[in-house]
PyMOL commands that place a pseudoatom at each C-alpha (Angstrom):
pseudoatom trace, name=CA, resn=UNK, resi=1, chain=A, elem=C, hetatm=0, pos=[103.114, 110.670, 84.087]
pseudoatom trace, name=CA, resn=UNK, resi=2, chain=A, elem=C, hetatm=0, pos=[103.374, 107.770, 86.354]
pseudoatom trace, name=CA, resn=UNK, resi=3, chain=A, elem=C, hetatm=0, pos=[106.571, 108.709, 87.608]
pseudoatom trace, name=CA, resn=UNK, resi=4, chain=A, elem=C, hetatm=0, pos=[105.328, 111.907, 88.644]
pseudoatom trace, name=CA, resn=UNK, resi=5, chain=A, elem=C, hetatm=0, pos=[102.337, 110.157, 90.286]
pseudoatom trace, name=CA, resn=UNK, resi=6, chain=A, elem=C, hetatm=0, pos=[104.447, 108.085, 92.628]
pseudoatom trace, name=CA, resn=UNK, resi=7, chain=A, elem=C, hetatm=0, pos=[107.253, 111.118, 93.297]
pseudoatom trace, name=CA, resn=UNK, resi=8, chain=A, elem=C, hetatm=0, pos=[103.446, 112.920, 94.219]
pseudoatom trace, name=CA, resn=UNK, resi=9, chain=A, elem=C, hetatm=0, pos=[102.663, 109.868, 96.481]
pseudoatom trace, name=CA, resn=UNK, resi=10, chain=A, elem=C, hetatm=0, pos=[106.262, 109.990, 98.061]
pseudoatom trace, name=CA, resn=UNK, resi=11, chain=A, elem=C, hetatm=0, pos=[106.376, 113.696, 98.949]
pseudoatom trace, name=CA, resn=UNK, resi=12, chain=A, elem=C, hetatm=0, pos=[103.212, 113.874, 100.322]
pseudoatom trace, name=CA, resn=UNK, resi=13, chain=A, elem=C, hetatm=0, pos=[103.992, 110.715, 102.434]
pseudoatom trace, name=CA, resn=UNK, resi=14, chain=A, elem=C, hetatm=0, pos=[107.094, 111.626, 103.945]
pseudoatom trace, name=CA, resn=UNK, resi=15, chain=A, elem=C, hetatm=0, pos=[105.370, 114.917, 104.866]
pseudoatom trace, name=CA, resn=UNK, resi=16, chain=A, elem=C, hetatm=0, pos=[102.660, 113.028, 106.488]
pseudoatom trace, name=CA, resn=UNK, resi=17, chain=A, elem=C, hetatm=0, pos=[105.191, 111.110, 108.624]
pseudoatom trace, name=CA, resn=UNK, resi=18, chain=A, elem=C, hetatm=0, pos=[107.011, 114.308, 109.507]
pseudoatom trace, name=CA, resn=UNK, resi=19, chain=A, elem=C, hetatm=0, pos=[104.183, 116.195, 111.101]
pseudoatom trace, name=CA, resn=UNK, resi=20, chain=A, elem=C, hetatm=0, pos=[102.888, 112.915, 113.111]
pseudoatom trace, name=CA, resn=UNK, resi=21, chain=A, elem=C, hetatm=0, pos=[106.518, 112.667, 114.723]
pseudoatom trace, name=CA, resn=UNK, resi=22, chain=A, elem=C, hetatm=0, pos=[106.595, 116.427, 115.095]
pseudoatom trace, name=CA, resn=UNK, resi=23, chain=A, elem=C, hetatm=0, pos=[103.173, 116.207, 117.074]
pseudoatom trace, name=CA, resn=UNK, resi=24, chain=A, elem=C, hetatm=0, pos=[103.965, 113.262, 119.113]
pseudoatom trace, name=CA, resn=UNK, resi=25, chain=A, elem=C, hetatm=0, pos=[106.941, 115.147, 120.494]
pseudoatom trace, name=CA, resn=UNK, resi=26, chain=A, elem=C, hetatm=0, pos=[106.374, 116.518, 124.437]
pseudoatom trace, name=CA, resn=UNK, resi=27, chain=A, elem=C, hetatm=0, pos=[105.797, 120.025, 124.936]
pseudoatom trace, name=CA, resn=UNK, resi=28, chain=A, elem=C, hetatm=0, pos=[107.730, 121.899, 127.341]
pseudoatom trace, name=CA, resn=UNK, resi=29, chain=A, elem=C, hetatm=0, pos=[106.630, 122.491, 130.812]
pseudoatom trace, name=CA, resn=UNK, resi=30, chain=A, elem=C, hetatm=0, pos=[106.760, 125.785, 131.977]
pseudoatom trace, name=CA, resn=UNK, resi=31, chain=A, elem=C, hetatm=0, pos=[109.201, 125.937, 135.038]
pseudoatom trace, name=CA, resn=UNK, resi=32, chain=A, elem=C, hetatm=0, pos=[107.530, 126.418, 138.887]
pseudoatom trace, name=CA, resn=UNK, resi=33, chain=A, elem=C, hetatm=0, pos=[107.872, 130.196, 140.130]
pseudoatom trace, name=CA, resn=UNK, resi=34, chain=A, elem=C, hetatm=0, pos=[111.002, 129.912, 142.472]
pseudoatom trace, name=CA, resn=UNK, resi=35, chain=A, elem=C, hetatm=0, pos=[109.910, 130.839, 146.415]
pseudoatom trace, name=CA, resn=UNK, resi=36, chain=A, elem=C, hetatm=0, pos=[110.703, 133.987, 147.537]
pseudoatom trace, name=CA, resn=UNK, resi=37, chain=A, elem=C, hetatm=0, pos=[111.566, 134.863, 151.345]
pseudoatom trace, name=CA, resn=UNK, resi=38, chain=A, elem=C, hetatm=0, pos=[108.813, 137.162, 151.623]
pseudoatom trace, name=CA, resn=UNK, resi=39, chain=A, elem=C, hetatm=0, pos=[106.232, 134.512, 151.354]
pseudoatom trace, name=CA, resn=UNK, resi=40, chain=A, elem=C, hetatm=0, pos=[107.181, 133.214, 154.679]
pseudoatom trace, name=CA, resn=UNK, resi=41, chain=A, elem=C, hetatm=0, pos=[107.990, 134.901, 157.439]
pseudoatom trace, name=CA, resn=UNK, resi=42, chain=A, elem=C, hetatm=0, pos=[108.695, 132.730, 159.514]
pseudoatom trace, name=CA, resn=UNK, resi=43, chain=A, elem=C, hetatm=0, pos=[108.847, 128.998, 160.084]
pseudoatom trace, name=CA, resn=UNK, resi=44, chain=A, elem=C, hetatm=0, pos=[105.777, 129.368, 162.189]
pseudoatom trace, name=CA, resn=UNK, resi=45, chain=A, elem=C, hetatm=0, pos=[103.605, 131.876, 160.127]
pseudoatom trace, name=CA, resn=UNK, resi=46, chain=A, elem=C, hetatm=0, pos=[103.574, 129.129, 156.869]
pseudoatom trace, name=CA, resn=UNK, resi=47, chain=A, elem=C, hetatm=0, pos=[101.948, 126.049, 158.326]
pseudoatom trace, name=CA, resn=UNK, resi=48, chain=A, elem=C, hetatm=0, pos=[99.235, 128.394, 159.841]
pseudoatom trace, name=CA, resn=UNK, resi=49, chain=A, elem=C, hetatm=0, pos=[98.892, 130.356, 156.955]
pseudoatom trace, name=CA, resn=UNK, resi=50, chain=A, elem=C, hetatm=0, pos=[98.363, 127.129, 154.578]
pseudoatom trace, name=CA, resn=UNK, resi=51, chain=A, elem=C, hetatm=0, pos=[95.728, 125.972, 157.521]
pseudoatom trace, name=CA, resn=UNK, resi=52, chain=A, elem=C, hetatm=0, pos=[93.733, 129.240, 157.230]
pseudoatom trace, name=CA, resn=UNK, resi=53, chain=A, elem=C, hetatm=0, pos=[94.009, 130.012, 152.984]
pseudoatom trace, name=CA, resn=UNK, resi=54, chain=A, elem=C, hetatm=0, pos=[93.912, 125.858, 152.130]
pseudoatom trace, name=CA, resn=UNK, resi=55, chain=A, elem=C, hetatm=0, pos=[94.998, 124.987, 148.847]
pseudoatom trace, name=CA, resn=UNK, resi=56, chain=A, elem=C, hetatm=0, pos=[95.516, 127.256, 145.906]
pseudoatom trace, name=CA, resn=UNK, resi=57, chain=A, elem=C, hetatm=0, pos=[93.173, 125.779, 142.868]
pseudoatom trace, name=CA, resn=UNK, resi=58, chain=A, elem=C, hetatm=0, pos=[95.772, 124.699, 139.928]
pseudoatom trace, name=CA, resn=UNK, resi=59, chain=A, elem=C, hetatm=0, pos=[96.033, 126.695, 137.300]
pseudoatom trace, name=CA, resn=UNK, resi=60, chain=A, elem=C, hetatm=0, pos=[94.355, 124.671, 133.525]
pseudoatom trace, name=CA, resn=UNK, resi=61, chain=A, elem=C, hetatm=0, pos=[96.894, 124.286, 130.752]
pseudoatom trace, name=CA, resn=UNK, resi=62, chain=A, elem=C, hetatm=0, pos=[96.817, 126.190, 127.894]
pseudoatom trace, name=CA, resn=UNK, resi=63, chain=A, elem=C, hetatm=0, pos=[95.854, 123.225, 124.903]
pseudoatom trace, name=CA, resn=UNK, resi=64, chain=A, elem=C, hetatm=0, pos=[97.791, 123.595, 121.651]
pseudoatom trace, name=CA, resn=UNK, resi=65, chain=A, elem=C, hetatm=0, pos=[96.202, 124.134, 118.582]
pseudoatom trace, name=CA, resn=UNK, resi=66, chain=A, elem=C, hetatm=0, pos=[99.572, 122.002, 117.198]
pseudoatom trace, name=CA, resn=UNK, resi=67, chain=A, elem=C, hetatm=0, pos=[97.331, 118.750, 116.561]
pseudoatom trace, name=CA, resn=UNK, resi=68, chain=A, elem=C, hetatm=0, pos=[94.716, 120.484, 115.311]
pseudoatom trace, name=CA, resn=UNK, resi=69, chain=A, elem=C, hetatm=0, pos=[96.956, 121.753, 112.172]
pseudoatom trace, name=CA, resn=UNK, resi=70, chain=A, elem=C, hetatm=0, pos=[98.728, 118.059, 112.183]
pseudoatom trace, name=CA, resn=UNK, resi=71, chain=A, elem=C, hetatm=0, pos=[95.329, 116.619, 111.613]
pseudoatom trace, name=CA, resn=UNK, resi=72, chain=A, elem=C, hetatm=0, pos=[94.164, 118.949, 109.001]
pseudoatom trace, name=CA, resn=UNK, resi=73, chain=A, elem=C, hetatm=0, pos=[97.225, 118.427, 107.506]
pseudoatom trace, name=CA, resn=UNK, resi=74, chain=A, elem=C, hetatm=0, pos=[96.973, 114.663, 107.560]
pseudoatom trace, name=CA, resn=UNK, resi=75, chain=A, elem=C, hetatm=0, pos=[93.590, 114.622, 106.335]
pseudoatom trace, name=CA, resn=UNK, resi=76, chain=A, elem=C, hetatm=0, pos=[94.482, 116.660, 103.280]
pseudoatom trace, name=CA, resn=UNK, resi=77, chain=A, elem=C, hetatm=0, pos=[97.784, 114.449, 102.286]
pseudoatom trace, name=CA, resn=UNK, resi=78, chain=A, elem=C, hetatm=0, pos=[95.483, 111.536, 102.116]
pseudoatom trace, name=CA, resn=UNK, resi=79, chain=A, elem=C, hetatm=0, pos=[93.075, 113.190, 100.164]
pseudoatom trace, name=CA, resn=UNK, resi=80, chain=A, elem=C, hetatm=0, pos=[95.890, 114.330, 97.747]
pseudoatom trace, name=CA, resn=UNK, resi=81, chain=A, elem=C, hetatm=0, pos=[97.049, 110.739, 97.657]
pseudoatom trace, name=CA, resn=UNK, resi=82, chain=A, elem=C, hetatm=0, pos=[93.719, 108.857, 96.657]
pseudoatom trace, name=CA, resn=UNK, resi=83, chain=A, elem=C, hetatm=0, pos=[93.113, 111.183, 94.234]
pseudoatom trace, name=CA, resn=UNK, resi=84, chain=A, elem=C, hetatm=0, pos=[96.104, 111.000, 92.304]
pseudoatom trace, name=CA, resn=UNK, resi=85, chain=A, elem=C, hetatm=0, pos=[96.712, 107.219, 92.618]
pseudoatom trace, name=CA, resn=UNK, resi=86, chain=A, elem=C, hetatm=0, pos=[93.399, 105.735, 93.939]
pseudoatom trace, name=CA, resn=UNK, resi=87, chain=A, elem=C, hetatm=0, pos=[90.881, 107.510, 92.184]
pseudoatom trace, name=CA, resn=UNK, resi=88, chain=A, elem=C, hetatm=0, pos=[92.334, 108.606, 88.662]
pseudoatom trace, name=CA, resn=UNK, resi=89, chain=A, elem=C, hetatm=0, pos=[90.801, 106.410, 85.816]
pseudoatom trace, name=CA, resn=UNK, resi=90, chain=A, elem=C, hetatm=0, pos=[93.315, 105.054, 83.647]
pseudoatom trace, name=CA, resn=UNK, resi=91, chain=A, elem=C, hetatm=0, pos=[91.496, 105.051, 79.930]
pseudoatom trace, name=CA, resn=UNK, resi=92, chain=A, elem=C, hetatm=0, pos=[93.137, 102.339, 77.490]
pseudoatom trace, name=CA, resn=UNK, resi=93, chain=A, elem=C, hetatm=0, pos=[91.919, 101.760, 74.110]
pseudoatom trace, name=CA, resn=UNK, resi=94, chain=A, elem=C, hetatm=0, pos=[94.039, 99.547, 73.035]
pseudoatom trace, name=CA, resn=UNK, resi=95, chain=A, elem=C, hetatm=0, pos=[92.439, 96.211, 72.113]
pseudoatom trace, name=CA, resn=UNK, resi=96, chain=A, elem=C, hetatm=0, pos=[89.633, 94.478, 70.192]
pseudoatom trace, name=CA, resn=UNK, resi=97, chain=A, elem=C, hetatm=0, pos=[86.080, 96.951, 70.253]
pseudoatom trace, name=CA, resn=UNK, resi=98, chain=A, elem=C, hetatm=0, pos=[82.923, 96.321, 68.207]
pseudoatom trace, name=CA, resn=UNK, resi=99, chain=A, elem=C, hetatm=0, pos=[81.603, 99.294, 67.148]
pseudoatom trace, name=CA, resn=UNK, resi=100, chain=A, elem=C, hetatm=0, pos=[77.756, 99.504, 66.450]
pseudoatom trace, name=CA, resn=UNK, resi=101, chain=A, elem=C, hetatm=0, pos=[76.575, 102.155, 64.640]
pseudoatom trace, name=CA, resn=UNK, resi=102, chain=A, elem=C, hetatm=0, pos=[73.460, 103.503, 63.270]
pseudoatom trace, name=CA, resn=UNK, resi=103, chain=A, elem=C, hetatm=0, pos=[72.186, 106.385, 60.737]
pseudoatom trace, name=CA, resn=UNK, resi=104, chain=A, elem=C, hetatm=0, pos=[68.535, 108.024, 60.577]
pseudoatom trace, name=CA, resn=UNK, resi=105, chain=A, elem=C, hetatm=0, pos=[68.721, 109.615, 57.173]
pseudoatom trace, name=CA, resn=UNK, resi=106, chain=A, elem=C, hetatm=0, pos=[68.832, 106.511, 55.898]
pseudoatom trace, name=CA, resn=UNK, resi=107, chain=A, elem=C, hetatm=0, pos=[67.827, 104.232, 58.121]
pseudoatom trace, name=CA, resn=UNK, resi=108, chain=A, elem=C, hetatm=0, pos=[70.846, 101.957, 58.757]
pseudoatom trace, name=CA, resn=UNK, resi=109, chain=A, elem=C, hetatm=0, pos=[72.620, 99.581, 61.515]
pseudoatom trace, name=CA, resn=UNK, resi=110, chain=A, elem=C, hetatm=0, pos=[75.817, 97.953, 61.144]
pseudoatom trace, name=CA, resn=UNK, resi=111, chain=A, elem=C, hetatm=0, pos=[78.833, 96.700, 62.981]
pseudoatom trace, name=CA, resn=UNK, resi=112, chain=A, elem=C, hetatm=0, pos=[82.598, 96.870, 62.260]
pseudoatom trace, name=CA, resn=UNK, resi=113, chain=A, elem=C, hetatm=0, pos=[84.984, 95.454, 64.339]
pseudoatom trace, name=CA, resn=UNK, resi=114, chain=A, elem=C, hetatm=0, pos=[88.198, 97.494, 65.104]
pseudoatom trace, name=CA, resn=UNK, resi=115, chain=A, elem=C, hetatm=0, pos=[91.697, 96.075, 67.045]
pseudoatom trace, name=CA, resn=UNK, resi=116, chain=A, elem=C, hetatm=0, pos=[93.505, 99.319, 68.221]
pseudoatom trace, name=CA, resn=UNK, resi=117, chain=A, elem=C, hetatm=0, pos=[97.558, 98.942, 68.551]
pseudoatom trace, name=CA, resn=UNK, resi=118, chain=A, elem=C, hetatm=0, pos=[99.724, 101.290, 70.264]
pseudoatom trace, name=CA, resn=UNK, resi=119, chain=A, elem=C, hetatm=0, pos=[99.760, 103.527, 73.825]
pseudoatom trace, name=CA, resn=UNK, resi=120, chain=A, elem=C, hetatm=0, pos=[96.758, 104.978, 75.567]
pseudoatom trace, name=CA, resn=UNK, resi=121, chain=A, elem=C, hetatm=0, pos=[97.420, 108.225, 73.915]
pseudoatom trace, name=CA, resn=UNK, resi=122, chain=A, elem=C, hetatm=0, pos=[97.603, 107.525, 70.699]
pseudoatom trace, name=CA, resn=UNK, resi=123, chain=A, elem=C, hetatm=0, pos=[98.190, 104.619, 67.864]
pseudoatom trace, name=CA, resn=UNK, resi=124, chain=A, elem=C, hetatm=0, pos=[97.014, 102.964, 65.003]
pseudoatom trace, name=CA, resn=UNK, resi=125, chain=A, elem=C, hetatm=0, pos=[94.183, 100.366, 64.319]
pseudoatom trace, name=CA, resn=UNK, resi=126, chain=A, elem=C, hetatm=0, pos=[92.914, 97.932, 62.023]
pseudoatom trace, name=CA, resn=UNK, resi=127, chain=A, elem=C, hetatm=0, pos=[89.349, 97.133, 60.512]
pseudoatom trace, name=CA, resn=UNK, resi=128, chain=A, elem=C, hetatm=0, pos=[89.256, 94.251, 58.527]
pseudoatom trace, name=CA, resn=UNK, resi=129, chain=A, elem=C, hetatm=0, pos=[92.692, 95.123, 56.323]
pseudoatom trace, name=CA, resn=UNK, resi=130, chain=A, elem=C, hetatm=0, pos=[91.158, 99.223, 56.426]
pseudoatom trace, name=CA, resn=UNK, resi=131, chain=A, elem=C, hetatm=0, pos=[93.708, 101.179, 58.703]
pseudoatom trace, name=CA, resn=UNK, resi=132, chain=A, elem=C, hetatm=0, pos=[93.768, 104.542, 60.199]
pseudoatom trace, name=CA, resn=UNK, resi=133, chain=A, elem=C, hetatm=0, pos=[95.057, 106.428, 63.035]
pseudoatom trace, name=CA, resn=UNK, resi=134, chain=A, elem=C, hetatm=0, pos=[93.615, 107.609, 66.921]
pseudoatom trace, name=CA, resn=UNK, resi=135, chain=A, elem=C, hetatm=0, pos=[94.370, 109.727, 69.432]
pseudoatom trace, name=CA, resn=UNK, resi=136, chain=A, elem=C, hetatm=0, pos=[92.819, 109.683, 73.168]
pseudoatom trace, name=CA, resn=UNK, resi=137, chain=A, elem=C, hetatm=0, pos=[92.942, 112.580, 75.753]
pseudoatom trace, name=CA, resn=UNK, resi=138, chain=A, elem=C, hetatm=0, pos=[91.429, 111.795, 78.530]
pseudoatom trace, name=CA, resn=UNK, resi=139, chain=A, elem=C, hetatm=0, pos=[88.182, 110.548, 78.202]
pseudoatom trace, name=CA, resn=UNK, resi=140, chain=A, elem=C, hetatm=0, pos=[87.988, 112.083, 74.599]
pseudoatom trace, name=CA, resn=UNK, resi=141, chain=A, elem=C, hetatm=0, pos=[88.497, 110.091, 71.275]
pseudoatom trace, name=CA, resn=UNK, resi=142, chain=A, elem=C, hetatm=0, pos=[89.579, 110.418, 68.116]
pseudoatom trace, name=CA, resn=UNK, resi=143, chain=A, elem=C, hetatm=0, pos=[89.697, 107.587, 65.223]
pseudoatom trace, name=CA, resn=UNK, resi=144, chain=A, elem=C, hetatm=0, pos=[90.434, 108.815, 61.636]
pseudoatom trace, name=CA, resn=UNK, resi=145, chain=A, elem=C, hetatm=0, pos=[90.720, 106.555, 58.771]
pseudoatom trace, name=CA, resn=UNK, resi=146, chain=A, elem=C, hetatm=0, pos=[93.769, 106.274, 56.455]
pseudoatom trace, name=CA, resn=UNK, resi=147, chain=A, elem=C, hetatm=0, pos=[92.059, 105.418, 52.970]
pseudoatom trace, name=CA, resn=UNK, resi=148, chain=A, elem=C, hetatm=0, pos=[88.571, 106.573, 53.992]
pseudoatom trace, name=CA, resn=UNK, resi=149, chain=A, elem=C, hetatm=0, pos=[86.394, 109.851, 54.526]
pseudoatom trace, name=CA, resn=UNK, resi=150, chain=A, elem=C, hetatm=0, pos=[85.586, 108.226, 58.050]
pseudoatom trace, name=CA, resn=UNK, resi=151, chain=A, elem=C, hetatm=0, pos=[86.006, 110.498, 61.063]
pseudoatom trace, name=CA, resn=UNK, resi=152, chain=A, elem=C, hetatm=0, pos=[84.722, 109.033, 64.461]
pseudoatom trace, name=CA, resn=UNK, resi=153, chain=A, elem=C, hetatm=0, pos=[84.942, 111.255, 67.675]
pseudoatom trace, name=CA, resn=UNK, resi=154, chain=A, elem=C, hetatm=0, pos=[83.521, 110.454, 71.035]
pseudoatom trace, name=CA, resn=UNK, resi=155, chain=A, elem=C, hetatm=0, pos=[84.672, 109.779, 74.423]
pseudoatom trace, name=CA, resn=UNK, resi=156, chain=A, elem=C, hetatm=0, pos=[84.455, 107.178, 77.272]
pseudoatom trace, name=CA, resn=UNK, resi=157, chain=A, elem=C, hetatm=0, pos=[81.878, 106.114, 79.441]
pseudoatom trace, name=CA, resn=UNK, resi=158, chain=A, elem=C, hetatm=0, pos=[83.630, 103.695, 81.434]
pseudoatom trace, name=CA, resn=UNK, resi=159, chain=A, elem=C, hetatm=0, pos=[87.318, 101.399, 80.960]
pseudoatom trace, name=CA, resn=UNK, resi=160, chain=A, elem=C, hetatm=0, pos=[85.067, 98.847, 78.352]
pseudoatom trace, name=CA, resn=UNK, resi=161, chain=A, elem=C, hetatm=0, pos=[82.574, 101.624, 76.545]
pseudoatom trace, name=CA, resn=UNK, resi=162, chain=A, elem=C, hetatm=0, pos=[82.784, 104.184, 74.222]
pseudoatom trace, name=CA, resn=UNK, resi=163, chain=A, elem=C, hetatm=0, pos=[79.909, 106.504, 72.497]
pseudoatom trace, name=CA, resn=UNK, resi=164, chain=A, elem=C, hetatm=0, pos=[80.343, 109.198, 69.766]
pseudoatom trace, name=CA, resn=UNK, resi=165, chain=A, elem=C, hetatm=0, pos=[79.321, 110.400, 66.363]
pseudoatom trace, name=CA, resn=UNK, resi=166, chain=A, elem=C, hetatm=0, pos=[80.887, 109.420, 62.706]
pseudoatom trace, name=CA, resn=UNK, resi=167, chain=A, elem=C, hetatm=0, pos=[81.108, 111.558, 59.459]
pseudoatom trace, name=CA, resn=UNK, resi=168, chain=A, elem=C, hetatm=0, pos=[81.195, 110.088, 55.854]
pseudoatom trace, name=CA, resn=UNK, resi=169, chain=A, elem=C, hetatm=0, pos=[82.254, 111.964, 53.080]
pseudoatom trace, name=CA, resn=UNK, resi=170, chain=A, elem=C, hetatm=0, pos=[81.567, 110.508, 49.403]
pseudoatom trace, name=CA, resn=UNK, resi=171, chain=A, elem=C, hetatm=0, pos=[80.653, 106.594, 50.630]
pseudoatom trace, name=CA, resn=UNK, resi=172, chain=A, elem=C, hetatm=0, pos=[78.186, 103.668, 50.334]
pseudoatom trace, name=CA, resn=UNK, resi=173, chain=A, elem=C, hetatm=0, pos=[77.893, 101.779, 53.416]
pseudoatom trace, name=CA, resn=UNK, resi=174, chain=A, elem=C, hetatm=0, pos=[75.692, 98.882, 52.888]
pseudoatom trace, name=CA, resn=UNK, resi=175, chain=A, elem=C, hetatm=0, pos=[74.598, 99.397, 49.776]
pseudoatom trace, name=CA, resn=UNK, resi=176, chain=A, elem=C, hetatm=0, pos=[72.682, 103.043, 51.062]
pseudoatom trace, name=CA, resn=UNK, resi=177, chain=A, elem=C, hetatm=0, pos=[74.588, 106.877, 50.790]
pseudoatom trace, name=CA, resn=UNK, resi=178, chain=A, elem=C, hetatm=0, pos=[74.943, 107.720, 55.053]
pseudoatom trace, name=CA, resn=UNK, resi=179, chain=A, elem=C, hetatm=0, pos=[76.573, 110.848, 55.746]
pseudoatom trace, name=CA, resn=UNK, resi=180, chain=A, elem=C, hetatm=0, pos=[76.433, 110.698, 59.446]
pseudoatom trace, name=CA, resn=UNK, resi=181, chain=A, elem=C, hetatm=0, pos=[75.776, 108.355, 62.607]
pseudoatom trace, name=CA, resn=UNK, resi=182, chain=A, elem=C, hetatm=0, pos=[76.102, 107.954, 65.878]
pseudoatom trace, name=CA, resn=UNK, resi=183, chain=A, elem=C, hetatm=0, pos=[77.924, 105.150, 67.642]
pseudoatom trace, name=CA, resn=UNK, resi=184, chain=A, elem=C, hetatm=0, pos=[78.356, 102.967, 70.655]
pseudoatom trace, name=CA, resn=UNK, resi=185, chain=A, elem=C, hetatm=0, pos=[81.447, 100.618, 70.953]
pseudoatom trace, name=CA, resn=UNK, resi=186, chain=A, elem=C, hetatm=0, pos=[81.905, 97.658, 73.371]
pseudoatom trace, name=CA, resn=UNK, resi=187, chain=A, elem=C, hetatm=0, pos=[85.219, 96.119, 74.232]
pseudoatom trace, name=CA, resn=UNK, resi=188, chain=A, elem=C, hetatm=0, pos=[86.330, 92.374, 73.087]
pseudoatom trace, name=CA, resn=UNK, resi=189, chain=A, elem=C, hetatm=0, pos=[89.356, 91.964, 74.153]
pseudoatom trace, name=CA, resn=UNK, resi=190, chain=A, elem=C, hetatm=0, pos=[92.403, 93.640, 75.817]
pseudoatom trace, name=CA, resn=UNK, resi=191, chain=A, elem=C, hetatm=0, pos=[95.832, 94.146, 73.558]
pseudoatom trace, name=CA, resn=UNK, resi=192, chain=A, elem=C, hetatm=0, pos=[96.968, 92.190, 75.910]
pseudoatom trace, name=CA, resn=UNK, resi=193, chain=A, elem=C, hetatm=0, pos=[95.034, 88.992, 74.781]
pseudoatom trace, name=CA, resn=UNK, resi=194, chain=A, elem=C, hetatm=0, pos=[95.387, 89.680, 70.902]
pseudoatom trace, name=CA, resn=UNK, resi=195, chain=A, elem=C, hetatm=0, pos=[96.630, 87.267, 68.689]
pseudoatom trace, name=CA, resn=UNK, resi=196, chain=A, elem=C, hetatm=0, pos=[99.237, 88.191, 66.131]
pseudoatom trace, name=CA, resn=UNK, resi=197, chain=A, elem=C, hetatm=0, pos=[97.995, 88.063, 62.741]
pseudoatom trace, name=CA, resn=UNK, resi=198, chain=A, elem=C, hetatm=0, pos=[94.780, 87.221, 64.082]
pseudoatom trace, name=CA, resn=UNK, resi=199, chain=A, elem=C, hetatm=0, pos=[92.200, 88.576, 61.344]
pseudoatom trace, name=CA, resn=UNK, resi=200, chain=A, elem=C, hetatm=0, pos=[88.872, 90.265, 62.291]
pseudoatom trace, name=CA, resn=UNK, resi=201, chain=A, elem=C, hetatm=0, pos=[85.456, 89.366, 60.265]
pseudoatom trace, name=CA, resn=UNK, resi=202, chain=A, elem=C, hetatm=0, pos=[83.056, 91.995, 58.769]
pseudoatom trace, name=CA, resn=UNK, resi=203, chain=A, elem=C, hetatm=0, pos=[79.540, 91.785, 57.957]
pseudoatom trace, name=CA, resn=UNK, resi=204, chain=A, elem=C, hetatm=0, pos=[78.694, 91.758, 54.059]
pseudoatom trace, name=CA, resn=UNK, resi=205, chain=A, elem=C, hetatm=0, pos=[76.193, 94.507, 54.970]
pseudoatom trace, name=CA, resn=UNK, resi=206, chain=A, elem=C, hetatm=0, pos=[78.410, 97.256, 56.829]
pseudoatom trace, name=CA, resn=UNK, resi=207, chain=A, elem=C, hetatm=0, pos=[81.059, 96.832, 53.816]
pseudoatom trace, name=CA, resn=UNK, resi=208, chain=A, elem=C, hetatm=0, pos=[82.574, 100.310, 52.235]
pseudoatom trace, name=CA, resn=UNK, resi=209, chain=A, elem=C, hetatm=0, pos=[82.553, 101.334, 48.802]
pseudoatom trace, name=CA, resn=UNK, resi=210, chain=A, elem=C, hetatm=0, pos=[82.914, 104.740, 47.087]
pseudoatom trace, name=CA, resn=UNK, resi=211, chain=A, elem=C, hetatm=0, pos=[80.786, 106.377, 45.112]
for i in range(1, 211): cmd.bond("trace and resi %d" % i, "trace and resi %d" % (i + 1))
show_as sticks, trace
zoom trace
């Protein structure tokens, strides 16, 4: 993908140089209408004749409509440029996110902490020795656990925040039967700034158990 970016970026660039040396070149001048020998008479007959009719008004150039289309042109290369390599939001979930979550039927908050390994498309993760799998497209998310009915889905609202729902199938999470919840997840840490074997803490009240 970023490959294709930059060959994008390229193209567009050396077409943008193109048309500004194409419209910086002259354009021709449109050659003077040779004299013929019926316009004078006679070596006397012109001087008076230029005396009398005084000078013919010059005739306006015809503008090009050349740099017009250069300009457009231009504008809309740039535009094609920022967009694909300026403006694009790069979504990486890789790292260290606490995840907050909270159910209404029961009534329940907790927090588990997951560190996500892997590419910004898809990967594995860990939470607390629990493991599971995740896939991201776009701004959409996907985190499924290995060993658990735990499905979270959601999407990104921003490079450091996440929001979504979560489904429970056949669990106790803090001591209290939650089928469902919603979620908000903050980022820690970049993978970048992980530790190896660094271990992640959990709260004695967000623990899992089946029923």
């Amino acid at each position: 993908m970023k490959t294709h970016k930059r060959l994008t970026a390229l193209f567009v660039t050396f077409a943008f140089l193109a048309l500004l040396q194409v419209s910086a070149m002259p354009l021709r001048a449109d050659q003077a209408p040779a004299p013929s020998g019926d316009e004078l008479e006679s070596a006397e007959q012109g001087p008076s004749v230029i005396e009398e009719e005084g000078t013919a008004p010059a005739t306006a150039k015809k503008k090009s409509i050349l740099p017009i289309i250069i300009g457009v042109l231009a504008v809309g290369a740039i535009a094609a440029v920022l967009a694909l390599v300026v403006f694009k939001t790069k979504y990486d979930i890789t790292g260290t996110w606490d995840f907050n979550f909270t159910s209404t039927s029961p009534a329940h908050t907790w927090t588990w902490t997951l560190a996500f390994s892997g590419d910004k498309k898809s990967g594995t993760f860990n939470d607390a020795g629990d493991t599971g799998k995740y896939t991201v497209d776009d701004k959409d998310v996907k985190i499924q656990y290995d060993a658990w009915n735990i499905v979270l889905t959601g999407k990104f609202d921003g490079k450091d925040k996440m929001t979504g729902s979560a489904t429970f199938s056949g669990l106790t999470i803090g001591g209290k039967d939650i089928t469902a919840a919603t979620w908000t997840a903050s980022r820690i840490s970049s993978s970048s700034s992980l530790k190896p074997g660094a271990g992640f803490t959990q709260s004695l009240d967000g623990r899992k158990a089946k029923r």
